[in-house]
VOLO-487816 format. One line per 8 residues: number of its first residue (from 1); their letters; for each residue x, y, z of C-alpha. Coordinates in Angstrom, 1 decimal. Example, Ala and Ser with C-alpha at 12.3 -4.5 7.8 and 13.67 -1.06 7.14 Angstrom:
BEGIN
1> as> 12.3/-4.5/7.8; 13.7/-1.1/7.1
This chain:
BEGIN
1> xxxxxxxx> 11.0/39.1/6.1; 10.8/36.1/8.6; 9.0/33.0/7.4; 6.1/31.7/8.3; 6.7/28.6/11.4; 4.8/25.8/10.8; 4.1/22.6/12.9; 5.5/24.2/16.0
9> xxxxxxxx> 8.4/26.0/14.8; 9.5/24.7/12.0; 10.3/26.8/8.8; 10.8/24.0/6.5; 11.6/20.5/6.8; 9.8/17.3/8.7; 9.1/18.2/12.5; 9.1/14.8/13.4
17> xxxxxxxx> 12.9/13.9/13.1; 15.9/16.2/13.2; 17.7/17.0/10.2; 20.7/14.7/9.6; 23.0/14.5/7.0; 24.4/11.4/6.0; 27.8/12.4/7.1; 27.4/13.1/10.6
25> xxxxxxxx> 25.4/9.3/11.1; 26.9/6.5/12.2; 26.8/3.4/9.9; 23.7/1.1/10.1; 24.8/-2.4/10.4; 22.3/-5.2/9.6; 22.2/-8.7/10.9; 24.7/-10.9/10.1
33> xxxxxxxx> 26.9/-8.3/8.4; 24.7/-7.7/5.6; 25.1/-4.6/3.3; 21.9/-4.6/1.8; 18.2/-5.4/3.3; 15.1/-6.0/1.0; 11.1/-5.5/1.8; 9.4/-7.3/-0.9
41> xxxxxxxx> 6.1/-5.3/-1.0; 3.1/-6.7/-3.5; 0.7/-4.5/-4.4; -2.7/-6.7/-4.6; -5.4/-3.8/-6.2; -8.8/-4.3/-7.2; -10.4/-1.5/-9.5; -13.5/-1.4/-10.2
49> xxxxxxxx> -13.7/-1.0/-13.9; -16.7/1.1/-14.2; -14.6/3.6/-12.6; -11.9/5.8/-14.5; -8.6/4.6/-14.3; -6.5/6.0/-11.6; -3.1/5.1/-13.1; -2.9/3.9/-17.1
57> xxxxxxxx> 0.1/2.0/-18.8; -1.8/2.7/-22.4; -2.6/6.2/-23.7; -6.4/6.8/-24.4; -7.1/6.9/-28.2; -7.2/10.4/-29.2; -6.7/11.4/-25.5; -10.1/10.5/-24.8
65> xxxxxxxx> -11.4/8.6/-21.4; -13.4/5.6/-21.9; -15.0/3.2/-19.7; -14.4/0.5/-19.2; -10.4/1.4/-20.1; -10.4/-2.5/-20.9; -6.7/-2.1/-22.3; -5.3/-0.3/-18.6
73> xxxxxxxx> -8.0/-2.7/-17.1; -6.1/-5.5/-18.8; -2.6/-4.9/-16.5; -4.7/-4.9/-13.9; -6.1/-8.0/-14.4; -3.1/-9.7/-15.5; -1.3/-8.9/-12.4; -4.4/-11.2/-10.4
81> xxxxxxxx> -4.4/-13.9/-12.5; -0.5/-13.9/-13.6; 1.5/-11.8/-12.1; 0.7/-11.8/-8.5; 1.2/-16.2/-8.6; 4.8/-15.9/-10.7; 6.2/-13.4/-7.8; 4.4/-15.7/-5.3
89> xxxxxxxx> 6.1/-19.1/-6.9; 9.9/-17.5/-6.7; 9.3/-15.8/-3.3; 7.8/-19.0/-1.7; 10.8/-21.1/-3.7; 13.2/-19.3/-1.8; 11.4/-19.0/1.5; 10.9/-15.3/1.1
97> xxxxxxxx> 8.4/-13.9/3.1; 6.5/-10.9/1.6; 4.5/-7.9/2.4; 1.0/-7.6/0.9; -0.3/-4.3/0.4; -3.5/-5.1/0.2; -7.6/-3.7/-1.0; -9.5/-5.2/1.8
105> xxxxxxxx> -11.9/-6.3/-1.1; -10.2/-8.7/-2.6; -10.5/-10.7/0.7; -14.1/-11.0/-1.0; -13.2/-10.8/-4.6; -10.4/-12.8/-4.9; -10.0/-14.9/-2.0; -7.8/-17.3/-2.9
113> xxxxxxxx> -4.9/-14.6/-3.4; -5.2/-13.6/0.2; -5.6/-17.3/2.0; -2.3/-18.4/-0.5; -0.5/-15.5/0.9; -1.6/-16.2/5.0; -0.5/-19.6/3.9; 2.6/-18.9/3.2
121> xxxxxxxx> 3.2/-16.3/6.0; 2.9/-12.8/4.4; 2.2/-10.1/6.5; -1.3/-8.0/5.2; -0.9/-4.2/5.3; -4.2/-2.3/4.6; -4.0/-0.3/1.8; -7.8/0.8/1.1
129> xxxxxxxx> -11.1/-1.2/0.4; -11.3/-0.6/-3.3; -8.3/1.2/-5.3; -9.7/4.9/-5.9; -8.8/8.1/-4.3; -9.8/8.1/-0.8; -10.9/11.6/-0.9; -13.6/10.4/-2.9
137> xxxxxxxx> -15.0/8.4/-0.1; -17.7/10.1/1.3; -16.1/9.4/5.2; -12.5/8.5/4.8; -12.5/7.3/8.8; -15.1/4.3/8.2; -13.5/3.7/4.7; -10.4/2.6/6.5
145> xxxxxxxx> -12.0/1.6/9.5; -13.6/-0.9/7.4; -10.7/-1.9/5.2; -9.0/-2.7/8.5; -12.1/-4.9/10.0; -12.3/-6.5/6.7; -8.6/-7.6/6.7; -8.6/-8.3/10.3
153> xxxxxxxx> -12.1/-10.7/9.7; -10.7/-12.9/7.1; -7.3/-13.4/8.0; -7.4/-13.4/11.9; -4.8/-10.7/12.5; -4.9/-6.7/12.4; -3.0/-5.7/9.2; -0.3/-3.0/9.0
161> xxxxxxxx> -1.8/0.6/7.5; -0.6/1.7/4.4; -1.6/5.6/4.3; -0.3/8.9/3.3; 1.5/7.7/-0.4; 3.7/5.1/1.4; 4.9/7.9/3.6; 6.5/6.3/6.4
169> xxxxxxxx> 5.3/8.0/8.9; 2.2/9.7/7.5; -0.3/12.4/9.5; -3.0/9.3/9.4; -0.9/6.6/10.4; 0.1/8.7/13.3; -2.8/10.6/14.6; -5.2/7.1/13.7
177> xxxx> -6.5/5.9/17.1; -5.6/2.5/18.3; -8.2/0.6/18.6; -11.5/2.0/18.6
């Protein structure tokens, strides 16, 4: 029985790159004859706590949903008002430049986390307006279209996209149109 080919003739497998084992590539050197590289990525979310909770640290009593969730809501706003400036104090100490992966609404919301992190040089990847499915948004195009704007508005440069599950090379970060 022959398999079904997908994306153009492939049976399995990514169509985009060729498969390569480990042991047929040549080493990767880095700068400076480094043997290790590091991408500090920050998730900065905002959830709307009216809203179920996408992700939860803290089972549900009796397995229940409630909103608000204020326990898993809790993390969430920890992470703003703690978290996100302890990680920003050591990166900044050591001249560390970060990636933001950002909800274009906290350019609104929380402002001062996204003009500290400009400051400081971080480069703003777009990574939704508001932290929820994106299938839930009635037209996903304009959703990031306007996540994009929004990020673009405030700091004065076009952020990175972060789509697809942090694919690197997702089907939307691909088949998105420049600039339209």
């Amino acid at each position: 029985m022959e398999l079904p080919r997908l994306f153009g003739g492939c049976i399995y497998g990514n169509p985009r790159a060729d498969f390569s084992p480990i042991f047929d590539r040549k080493p990767l050197k880095l700068p400076g004859g480094a043997r290790v590289a590091v991408w500090p990525v920050i998730n900065v979310e905002e959830w709307d706590i009216n809203e179920p909770m996408a992700r939860t640290v803290l089972p549900t009593p009796q397995g229940v949903s409630v909103i608000p969730d204020i326990p898993n809501f809790g993390w969430f706003d920890y992470g703003l008002r703690v978290g996100f400036w302890r990680m920003k104090q050591v990166l900044d100490s050591y001249n560390i430049r970060a990636t933001v992966s950002l909800n274009a609404s906290v350019c609104h919301s929380y402002p001062q986390i996204v003009t500290e992190s400009v400051k400081s040089g971080w480069e703003m990847l777009a990574h939704s307006y508001i932290q929820r499915v994106i299938n839930k948004e009635p037209d996903e195009r304009e959703a990031i279209r306007r996540t994009i704007s929004t990020i673009e508005e405030f700091t004065g440069k076009a952020p990175g996209l972060d789509g697809s599950w942090l694919a690197e090379h997702s089907i939307l970060q691909i088949s998105w149109p420049k600039r339209e």
